[in-house]
Each structure stands twice: as structure tokens, then as C-alpha cells.
C-alpha positions as CSV (number, residue, x, y, z in Angstrom):
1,X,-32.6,14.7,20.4
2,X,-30.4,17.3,19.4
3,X,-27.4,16.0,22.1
4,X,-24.7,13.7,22.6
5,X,-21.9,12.9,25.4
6,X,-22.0,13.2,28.9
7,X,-18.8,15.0,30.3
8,X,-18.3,16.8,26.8
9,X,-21.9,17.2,25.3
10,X,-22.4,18.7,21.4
11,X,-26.0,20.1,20.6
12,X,-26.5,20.9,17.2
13,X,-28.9,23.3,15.8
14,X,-29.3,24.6,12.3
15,X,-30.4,23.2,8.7
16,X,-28.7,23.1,5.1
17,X,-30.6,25.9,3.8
18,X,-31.5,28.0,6.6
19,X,-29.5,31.1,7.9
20,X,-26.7,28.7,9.0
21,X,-25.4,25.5,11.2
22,X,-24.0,25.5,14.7
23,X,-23.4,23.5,17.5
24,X,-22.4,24.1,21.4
25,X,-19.7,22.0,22.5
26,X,-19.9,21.8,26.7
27,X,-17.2,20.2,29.4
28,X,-13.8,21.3,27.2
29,X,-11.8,22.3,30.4
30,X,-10.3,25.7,30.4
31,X,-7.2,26.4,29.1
32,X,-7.3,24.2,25.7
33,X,-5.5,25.9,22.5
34,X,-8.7,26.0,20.0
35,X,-9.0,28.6,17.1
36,X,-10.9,29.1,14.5
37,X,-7.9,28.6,11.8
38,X,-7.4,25.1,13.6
39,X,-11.0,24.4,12.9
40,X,-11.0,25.6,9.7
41,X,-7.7,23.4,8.9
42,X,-10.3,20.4,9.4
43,X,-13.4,21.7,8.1
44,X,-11.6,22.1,4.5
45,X,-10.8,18.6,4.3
46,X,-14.9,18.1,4.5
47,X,-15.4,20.5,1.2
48,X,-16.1,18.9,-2.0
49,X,-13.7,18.8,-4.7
50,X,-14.7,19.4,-7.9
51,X,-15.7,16.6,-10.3
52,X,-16.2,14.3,-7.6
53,X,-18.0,16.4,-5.2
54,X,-21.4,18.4,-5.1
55,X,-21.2,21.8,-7.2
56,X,-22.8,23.8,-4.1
57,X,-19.6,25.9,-2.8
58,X,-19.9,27.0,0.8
59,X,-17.2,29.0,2.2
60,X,-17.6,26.9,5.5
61,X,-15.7,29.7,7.7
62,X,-16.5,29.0,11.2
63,X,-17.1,31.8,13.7
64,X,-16.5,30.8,17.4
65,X,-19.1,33.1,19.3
66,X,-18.4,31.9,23.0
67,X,-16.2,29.8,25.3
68,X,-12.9,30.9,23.8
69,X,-10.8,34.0,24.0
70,X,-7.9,35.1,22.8
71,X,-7.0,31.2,21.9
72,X,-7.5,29.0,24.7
73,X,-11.3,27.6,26.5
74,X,-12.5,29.5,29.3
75,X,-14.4,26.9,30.7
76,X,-17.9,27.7,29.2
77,X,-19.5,26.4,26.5
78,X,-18.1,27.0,22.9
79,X,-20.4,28.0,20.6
80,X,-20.0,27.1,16.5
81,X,-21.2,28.9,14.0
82,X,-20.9,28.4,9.9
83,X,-22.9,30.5,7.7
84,X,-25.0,29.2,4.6
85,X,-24.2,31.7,1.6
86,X,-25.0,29.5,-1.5
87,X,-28.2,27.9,-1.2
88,X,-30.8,27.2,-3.6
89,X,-33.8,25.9,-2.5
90,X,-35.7,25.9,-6.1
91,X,-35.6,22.4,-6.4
92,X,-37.2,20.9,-3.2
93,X,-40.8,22.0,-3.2
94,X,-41.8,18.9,-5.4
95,X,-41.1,16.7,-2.5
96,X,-43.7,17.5,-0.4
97,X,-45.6,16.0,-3.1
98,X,-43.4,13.5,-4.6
99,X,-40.7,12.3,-1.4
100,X,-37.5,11.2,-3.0
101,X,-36.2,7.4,-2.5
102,X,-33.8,6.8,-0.5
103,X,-34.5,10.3,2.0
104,X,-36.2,10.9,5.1
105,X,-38.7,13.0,3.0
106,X,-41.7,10.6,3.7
107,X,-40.9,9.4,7.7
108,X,-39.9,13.2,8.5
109,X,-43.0,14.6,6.8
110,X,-45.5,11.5,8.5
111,X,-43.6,12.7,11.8
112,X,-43.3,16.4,11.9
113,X,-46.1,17.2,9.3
114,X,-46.4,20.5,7.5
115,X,-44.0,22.4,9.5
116,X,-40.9,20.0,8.5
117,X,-38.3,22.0,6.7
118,X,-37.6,19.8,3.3
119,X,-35.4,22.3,1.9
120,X,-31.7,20.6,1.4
121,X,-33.0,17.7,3.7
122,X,-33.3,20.3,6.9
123,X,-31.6,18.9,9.8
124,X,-31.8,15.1,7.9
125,X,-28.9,17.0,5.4
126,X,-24.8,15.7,5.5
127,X,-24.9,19.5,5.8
128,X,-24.9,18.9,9.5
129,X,-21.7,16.6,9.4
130,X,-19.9,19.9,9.6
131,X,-20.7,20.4,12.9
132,X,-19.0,17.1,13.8
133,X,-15.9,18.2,12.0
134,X,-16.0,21.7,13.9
135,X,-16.5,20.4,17.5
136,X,-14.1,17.0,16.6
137,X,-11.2,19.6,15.8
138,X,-11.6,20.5,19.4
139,X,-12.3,17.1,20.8
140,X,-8.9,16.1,19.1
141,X,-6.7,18.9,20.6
142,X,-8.0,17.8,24.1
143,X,-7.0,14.3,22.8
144,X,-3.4,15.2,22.0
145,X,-3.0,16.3,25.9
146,X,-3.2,12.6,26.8
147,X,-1.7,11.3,23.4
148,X,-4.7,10.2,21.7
149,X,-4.6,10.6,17.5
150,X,-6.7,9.7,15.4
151,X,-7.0,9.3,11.1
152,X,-9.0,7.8,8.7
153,X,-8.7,7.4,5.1
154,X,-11.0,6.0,2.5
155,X,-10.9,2.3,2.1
156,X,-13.4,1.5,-0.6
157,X,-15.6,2.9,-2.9
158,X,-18.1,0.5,-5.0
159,X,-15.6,-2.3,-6.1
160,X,-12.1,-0.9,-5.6
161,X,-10.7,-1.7,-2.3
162,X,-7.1,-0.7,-0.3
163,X,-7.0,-4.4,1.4
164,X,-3.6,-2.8,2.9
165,X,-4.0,-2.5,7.1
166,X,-2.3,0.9,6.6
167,X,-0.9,2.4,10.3
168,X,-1.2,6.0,11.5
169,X,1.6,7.8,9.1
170,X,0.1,6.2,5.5
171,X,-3.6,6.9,6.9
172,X,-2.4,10.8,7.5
173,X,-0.7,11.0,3.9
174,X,-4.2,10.3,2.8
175,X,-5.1,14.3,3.4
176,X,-2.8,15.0,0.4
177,X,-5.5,13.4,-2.4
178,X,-8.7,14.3,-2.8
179,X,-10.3,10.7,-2.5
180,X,-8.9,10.7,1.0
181,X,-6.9,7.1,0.0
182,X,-3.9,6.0,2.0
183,X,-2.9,4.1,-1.0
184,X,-2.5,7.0,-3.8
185,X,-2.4,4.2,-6.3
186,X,-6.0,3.6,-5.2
187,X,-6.9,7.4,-5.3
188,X,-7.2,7.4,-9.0
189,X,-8.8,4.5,-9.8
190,X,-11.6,5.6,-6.8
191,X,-11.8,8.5,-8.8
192,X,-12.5,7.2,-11.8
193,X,-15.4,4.9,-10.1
194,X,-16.7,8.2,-8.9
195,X,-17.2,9.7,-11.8
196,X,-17.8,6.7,-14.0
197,X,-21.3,7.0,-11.7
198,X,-21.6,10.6,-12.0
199,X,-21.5,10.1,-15.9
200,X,-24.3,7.5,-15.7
201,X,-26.8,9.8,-13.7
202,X,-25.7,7.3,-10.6
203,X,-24.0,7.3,-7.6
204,X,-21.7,5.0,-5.4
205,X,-21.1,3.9,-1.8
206,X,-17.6,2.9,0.2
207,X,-16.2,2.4,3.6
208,X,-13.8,4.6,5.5
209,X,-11.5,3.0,8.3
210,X,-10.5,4.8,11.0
211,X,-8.0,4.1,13.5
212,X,-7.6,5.5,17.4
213,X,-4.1,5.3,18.5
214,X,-2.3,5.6,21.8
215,X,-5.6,4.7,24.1
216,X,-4.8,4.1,27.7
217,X,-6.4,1.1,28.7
218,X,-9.8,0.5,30.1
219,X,-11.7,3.6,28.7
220,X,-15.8,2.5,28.3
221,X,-18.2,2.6,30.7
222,X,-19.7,-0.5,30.2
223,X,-22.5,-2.3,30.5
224,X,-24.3,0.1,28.5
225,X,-21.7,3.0,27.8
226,X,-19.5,0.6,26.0
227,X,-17.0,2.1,23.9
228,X,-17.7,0.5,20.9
229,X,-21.4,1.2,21.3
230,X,-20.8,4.6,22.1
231,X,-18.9,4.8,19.5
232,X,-21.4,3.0,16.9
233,X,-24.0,5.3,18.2
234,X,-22.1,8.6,16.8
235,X,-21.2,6.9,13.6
236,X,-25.3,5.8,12.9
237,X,-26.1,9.4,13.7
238,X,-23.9,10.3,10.1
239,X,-26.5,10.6,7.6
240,X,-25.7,7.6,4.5
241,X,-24.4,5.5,7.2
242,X,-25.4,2.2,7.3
243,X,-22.7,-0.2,9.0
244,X,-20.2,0.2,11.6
245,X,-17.6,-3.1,12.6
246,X,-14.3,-3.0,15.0
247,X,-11.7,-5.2,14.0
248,X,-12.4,-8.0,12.0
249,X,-15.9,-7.4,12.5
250,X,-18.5,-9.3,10.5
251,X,-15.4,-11.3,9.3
252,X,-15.1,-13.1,13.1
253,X,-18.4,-14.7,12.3
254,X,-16.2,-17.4,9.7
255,X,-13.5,-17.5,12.0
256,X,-12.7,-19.8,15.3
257,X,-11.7,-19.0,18.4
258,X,-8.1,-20.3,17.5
259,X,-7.9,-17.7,14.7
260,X,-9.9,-14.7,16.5
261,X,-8.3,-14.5,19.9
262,X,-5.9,-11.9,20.2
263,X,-2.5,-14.1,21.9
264,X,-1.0,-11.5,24.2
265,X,2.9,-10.7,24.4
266,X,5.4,-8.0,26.3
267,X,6.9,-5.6,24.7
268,X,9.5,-3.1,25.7
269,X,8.0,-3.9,28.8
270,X,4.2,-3.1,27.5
271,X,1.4,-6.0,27.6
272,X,0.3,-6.0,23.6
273,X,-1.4,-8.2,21.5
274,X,0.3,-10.2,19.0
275,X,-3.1,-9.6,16.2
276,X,-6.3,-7.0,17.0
277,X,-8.9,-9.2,15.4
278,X,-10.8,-7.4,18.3
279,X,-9.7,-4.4,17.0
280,X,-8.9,-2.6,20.3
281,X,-12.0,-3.4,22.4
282,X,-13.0,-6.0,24.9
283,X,-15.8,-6.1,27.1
284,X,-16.4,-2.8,25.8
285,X,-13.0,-1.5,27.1
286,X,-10.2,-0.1,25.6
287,X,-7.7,-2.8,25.2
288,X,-4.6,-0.4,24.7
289,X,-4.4,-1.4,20.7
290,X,-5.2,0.4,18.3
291,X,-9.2,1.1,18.7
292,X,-9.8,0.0,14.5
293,X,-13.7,0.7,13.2
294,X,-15.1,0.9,9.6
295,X,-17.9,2.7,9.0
296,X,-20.4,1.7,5.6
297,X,-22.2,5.0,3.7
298,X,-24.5,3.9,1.3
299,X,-24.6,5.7,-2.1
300,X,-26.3,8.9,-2.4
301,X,-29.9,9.0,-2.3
302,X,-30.0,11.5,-4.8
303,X,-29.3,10.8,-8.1
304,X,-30.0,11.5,-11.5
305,X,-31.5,8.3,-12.7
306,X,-35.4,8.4,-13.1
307,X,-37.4,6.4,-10.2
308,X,-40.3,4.9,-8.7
309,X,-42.1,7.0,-6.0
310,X,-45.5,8.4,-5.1
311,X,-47.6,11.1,-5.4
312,X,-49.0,11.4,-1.7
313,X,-51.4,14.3,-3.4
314,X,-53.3,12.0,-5.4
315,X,-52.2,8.7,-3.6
316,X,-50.9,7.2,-6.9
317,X,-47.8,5.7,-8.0
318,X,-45.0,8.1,-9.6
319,X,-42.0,8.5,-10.9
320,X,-39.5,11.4,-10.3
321,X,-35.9,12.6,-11.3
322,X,-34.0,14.4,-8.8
323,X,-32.5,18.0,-10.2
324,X,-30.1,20.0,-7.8
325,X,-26.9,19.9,-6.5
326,X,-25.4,16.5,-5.1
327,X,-22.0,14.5,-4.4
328,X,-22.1,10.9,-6.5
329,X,-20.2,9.8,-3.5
330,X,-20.2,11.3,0.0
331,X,-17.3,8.9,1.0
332,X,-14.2,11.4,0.3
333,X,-15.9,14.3,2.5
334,X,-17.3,11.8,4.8
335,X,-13.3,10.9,6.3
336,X,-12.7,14.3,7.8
337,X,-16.1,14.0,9.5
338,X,-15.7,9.9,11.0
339,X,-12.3,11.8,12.5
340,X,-14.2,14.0,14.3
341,X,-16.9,12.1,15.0
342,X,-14.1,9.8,17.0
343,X,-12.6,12.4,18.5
344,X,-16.1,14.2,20.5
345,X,-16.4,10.1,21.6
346,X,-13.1,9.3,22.7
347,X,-12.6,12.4,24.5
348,X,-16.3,12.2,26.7
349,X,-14.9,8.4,27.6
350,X,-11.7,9.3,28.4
351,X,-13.2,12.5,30.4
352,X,-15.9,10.0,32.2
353,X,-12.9,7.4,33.0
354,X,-11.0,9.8,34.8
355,X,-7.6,9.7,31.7
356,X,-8.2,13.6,30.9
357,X,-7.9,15.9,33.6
358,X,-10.0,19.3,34.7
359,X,-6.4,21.3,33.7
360,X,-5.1,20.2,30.4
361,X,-1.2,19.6,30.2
């Protein structure tokens, strides 16, 4: 399925090297500021930087073809378009025959059969993350109605960390580096990791940590609308993801009760939490804290390294070496697109629970 959320759905359509990649974003209610320069202000933060990035350089200018006029929502669905002008699909034919590691080559091929479209990974490609950037630009303005923000930053990338719990204002000076750091001590030694694998035909993997602030409490529909399993679901539906945790996570496992619970205190009058080991949820409801997740990517599957594979031709063991155009780590590109990823959930919760009204404020 194409389609997520329930009061504000997103369809996607498109593939990395076909005419283009869109989306239609249905339930904003009318009257929401949204242009395409406010869009666009997000969507660059997704382009790769060179060195560090993929050489292919798309323009990514959206076009907003319906469900906005002259600045504001009418009401109707908004439809997203972004064109694809630099594509070049030269290099993909061989995987028909030879599926790279690491890809959805061999289960989309098995699945859809001759008529899956391998070029640039199709509709399998991080090309699509756009589309989560475009719509999550105007999932975040409905947001700011009710106080909602939301930043990430890069936390790790193969073995250098930021171990700092940085709040809202450091994660939003990470938009003025290009590894996306909070820390911009940490920026250049990520970006020397980066391109230490680049130089070696590799690639590496990180985390990005995100953090939702100013959350009324009690938005999740639980039992099975939960917010962090809403939530978790967007985040598995980024291609290279492959782990998502809320507060401490996989961490709770070694700690007890004593250490995990989060004591509660008043302040200025406000019930809050003295830690957020449950890093905003419980019982799959906003607690009020900070809502904190982290969210895995793997390294990128395509690399310049020679490896083991198959020829499904001639049913034989082979090997292949992946030519083209790819990032040696999707995790600096990959921020602006957890962000809006966050955003599209937060705002069908908080739309479902009742905290966003029909008329924005």
C-alpha cells in the first residue's frame, strides 16, 4: 500500500527514474499557510552535499498542483509534485540478471516479476523520502498551530557518537553543517568517517535522534494506534532503516524498575517528569515530555566493493561490483526526512485525538 494516516492520509506515487515523484496529502484543514518556498526551505536540507553525498544533482523544486491557492489550504487534497531531470539509468539493467546485495532487487522481482521497474530502485529508492520531506513541511506548519516542533540531528555515524542529550535549540543549530550534527565538533570528525568509507569503495551506517516537543498529553489511540507504534511504522517505511527505540530504549532492558521509572514532580504548576527514560510515551500515550526516538539506517547497500551474488540467468553463483551514483552514507540526508516523517504522524494523532482543530488558529 501506497497510504498512510487516517485523518491526514499521504499516498505516494512515482519512482527515482521515472518522469517524477509525488504524493497527495488529504485532511490539512483549510486555511493553513503552505507554499512551495516553505517546502522547498526543507526539501534542501534532504540534498546531498558534495563529497559526502551521491553525485546525482536533482533540482528537487516542488510544484503544488492542487489544494492550495494563493498561500493557504482550501480544504482539498494537496497534490506534490518534484520532477526527475538527472537520471541515468545505464547502470541498472545488469540487475535483472545479477540482483545487488543488500536491495529489494531479488524479493521485488520474485513479487512483481518482469514488469518491476529496477531502474534507481523504482519505488524501493530513498528517492521517495522526498515525498516525506514535502508533505512533513506541511504536517509541521499545522503542528506549530497547537505548538508542536520538532528537530533531529545526526547522532552517530559508524563509531563516532554525540553521547550529549542535546534539547530543541542545539538539535536546530544542526541545519547549519552538512552532517546534520548538533555537536559541530562531531560534524567533522563524521565527515571524515564518511569519506574515509567512500575512499575504500565502502559505505557507513548511523542513528539520527529526533525529538517532539510541546505534546499535549494523551495523543495515541491505543491499543493498536499507539503512538509509538504509529510512529515506528512511518520510520520502518524509510528505506536503510532498520531500528527505531523511544527513550532509553533497548538500554531499559539492563536497567530496573528503580532506575527506569520516570519519578514525577510539579513544575510552575505543570505535572513533569523528573527523567524520560520512557522517552515521552506510556501506554502508548503522549506523556507531555519530550516524545525522544532514534531511528537505525544501515549503510548503503550499494557500494563499490566487489561481492557475492547470483546469476538467476544461469542459476550460478556470481559476483558483481556496483557502478552508478550513490551516497556512502544516507544518514546526513536522512534527518530532514525522520523530521517530516514525525511531523505527517504527530499531526494524524493529534487530528484523531481531537488537539488540532477543523479551523487552524
Amino acid at each position: 500500500m501506497n497510504t498512510i494516516g487516517t485523518a491526514l492520509k499521504l499516498t505516494v506515487f512515482g519512482t527515482s527514474h521515472g518522469p517524477g515523484v509525488g504524493c497527495v496529502l488529504n485532511g490539512l484543514p483549510p486555511g493553513l499557510r503552505v507554499t512551495e518556498e516553505m517546502i522547498q526551505e526543507e526539501l534542501d536540507l534532504r540534498k546531498p552535499v558534495p563529497g559526502i553525498g551521491t553525485p546525482r544533482a536533482e533540482e528537487d523544486r516542488v510544484e503544488l498542483l492542487s489544494g492550495v491557492h494563493d498561500g493557504r489550504t482550501t480544504g482539498t487534497p494537496v497534490t506534490m509534485f518534484i520532477r526527475n531531470k538527472d537520471v541515468d539509468s545505464s547502470k541498472y539493467d545488469i540487475f535483472r540478471r545479477i540482483p545487488r546485495p543488500g536491495h529489494a532487487d531479488y524479493p521485488a522481482m520474485v513479487k512483481y516479476g518482469d514488469a518491476h521497474d529496477l531502474r534507481g530502485g523504482g519505488q524501493f529508492s530513498g528517492r521517495m523520502t522526498a515525498l516525506l520531506v514535502a508533505a512533513g513541511a506541511a504536517a509541521t506548519q499545522l503542528l506549530g498551530t497547537i505548538g508542536v516542533r520538532i528537530a533531529a540531528y545526526t547522532q552517530t555515524v559508524g563509531g563516532i557518537a554525540d553521547e550529549k542529550d542535546h534539547d530543541l535549540d542545539d538539535i536546530l543549530r544542526s541545519r547549519g553543517n552538512d552532517v546534520r550534527a548538533a555537536d559541530p565538533a562531531k560534524a567533522e570528525e563524521m565527515r571524515k568517517e564518511i569519506l574515509r568509507a567512500r575512499e575504500e569503495g565502502d559505505s557507513v551506517g548511523g542513528t539520527v535522534r529526533c525529538l517532539v516537543v510541546g505534546l499535549p498529553v494523551g495523543v495515541g489511540e491505543p491499543f493498536f494506534d499507539t503512538i509509538e507504534g504509529e510512529m515506528a511504522k512511518m520510520m520502518f517505511a524509510i528505506p536503510a532503516v532498520k531500528g527505531v527505540e523511544f527513550g532509553a530504549g533497548f538500554g531499559a532492558a539492563r536497567m530496573r524498575g528503580s532506575q527506569h521509572n520516570d519519578p514525577y514532580m510539579i513544575k510552575e504548576g505543570v505535572v513533569v517528569t523528573v527523567t524520560n527514560n520512557a522517552g515521552g510515551a506510556l501506554g502508548g500515550l503522549s506523556t507531555g515530555m519530550p516524545l525522544v526516538l532514534r531511528v537505525a539506517f544501515k549503510p548503503t547497500a550499494s557500494i563499490g566493493k566487489e561481492q557475492r551474488s547470483v546469476d538467476l540467468v544461469e542459476m550460478r553463483d556470481a559476483h558483481l561490483r556496483i557502478e552508478g551514483r550513490h551516497d556512502p552514507c544516507v544518514v546526513p540526508r536522512a534527518v530532514a526526512v525522520v523530521e517530516g516523517a514525525s511531523a505527517l504522524v504527530i499531526a494524524d494523532l493529534c487530528l484523531r485525538g481531537g488537539f488540532i482543530g477543523k479551523e487552524p488558529r
